[in-house]
C-alpha positions as CSV (number, residue, x, y, z in Angstrom):
1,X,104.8,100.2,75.9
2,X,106.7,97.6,75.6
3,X,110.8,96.7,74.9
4,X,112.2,93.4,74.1
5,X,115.3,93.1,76.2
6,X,118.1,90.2,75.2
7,X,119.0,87.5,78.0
8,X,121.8,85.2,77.9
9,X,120.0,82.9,80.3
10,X,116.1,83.4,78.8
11,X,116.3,84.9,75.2
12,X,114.1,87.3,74.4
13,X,112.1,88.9,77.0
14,X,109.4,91.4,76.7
15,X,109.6,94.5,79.9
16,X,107.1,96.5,80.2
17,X,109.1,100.3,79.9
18,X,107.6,101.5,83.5
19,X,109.2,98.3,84.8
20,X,112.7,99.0,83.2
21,X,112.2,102.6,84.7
22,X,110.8,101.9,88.2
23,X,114.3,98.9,88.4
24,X,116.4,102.2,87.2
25,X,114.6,104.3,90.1
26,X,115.3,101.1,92.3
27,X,119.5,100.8,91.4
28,X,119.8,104.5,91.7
29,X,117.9,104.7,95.2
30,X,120.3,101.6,96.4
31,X,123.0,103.8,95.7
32,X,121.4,106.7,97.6
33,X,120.8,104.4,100.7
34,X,124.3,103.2,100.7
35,X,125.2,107.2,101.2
36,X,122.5,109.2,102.7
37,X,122.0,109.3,106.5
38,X,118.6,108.9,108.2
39,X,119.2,111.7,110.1
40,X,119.4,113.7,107.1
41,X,116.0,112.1,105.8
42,X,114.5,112.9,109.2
43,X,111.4,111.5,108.5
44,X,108.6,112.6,111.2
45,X,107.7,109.4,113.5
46,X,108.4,108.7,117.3
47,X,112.1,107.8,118.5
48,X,111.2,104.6,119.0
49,X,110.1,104.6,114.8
50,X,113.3,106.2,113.4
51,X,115.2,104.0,115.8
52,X,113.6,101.4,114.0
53,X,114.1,102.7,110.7
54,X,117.6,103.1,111.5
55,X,118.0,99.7,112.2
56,X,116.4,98.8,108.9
57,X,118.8,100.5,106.6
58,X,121.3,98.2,108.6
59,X,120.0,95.4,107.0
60,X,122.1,94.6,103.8
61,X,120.0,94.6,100.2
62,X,119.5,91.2,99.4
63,X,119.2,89.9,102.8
64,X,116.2,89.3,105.5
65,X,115.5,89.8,109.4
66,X,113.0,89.0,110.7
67,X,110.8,91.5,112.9
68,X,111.7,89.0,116.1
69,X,115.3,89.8,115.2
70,X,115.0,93.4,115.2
71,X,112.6,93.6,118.4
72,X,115.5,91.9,120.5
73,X,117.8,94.4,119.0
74,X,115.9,97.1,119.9
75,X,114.7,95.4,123.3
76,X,111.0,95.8,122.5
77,X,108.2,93.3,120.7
78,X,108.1,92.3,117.4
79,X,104.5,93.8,116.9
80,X,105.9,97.1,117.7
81,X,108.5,96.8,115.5
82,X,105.9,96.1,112.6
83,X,103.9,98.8,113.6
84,X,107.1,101.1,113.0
85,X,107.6,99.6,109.5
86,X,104.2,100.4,109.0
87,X,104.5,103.7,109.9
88,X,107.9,103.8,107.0
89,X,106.9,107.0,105.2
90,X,109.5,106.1,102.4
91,X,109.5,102.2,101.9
92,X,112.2,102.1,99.5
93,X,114.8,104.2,100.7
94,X,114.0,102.8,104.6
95,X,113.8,99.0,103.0
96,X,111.0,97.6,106.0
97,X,110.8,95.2,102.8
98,X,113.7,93.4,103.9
99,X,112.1,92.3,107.5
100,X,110.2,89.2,107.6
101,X,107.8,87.0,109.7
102,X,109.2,84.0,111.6
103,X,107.5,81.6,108.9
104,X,106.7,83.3,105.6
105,X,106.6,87.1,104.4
106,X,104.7,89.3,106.8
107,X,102.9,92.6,105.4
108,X,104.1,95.2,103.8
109,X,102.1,98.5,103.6
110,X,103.2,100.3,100.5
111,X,101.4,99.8,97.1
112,X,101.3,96.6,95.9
113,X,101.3,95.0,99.1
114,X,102.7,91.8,99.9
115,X,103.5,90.9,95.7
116,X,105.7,94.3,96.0
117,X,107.6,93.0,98.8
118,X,108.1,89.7,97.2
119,X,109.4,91.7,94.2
120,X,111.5,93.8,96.1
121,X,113.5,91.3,98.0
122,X,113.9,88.9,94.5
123,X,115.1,92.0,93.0
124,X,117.6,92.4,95.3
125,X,118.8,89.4,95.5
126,X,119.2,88.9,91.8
127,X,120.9,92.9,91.8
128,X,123.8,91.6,94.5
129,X,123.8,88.1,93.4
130,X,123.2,87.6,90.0
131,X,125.0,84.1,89.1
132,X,123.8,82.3,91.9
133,X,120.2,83.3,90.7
134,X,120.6,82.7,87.3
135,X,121.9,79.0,87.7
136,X,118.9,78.5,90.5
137,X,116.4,80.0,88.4
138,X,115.8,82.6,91.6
């Protein structure tokens, strides 16, 4: 179903109730990231994967690196550093959403592809900036 939610900025908007839940899910998990070590996650993958996953959660919500940056900070390629987020076996709570291609997006491999990670990353942004946003229309 459907709820009509009250903007200051837009009026009246209608939200789909799984979208309200899934941005719930989404501000509860930040929280969890801000406080959970990988190393108690220990997802299966290589060392060279959960050294890239590490290096993900490093990456602030609401900003970007791209997968050049983090191949230099991990002294390897940028293709193997997208291999690793594509190997992520939980996207939201080890954000590869937040790494980028030199000029545009990149992939993303959990459902809903590439309009997820768009999503994702506007999300954020809106979550730790919300002003700014609102007066850019971002």
């Amino acid at each position: 179903g459907f709820v009509a939610i009250e903007n200051s900025i837009e009026g009246s908007i209608n939200v789909s109730v799984d979208a309200l839940v899934f941005e719930h899910d989404l501000l509860i998990q930040r929280e969890v990231v801000l406080n959970v070590s990988l190393s108690l996650l220990a997802p299966p993958g290589t060392a060279f994967q959960r050294g890239v996953w590490e290096e993900l959660r490093r990456i602030p919500p609401g900003e970007t690196r791209s997968y050049g940056d983090l191949a230099r900070a991990m002294q390897s390629s940028a293709r193997a550093v997208g291999q690793a987020n594509g190997a992520n076996p939980i996207p939201i709570l080890i954000p590869c959403h937040r790494v980028v291609a030199m000029h545009g997006l990149g992939g993303y491999s959990a459902p809903g592809g590439i309009e997820t990670k768009s999503w994702l990353l506007a999300f954020e942004r809106r979550a730790i900036h919300p002003l700014s946003c609102a007066q850019t229309g971002h």
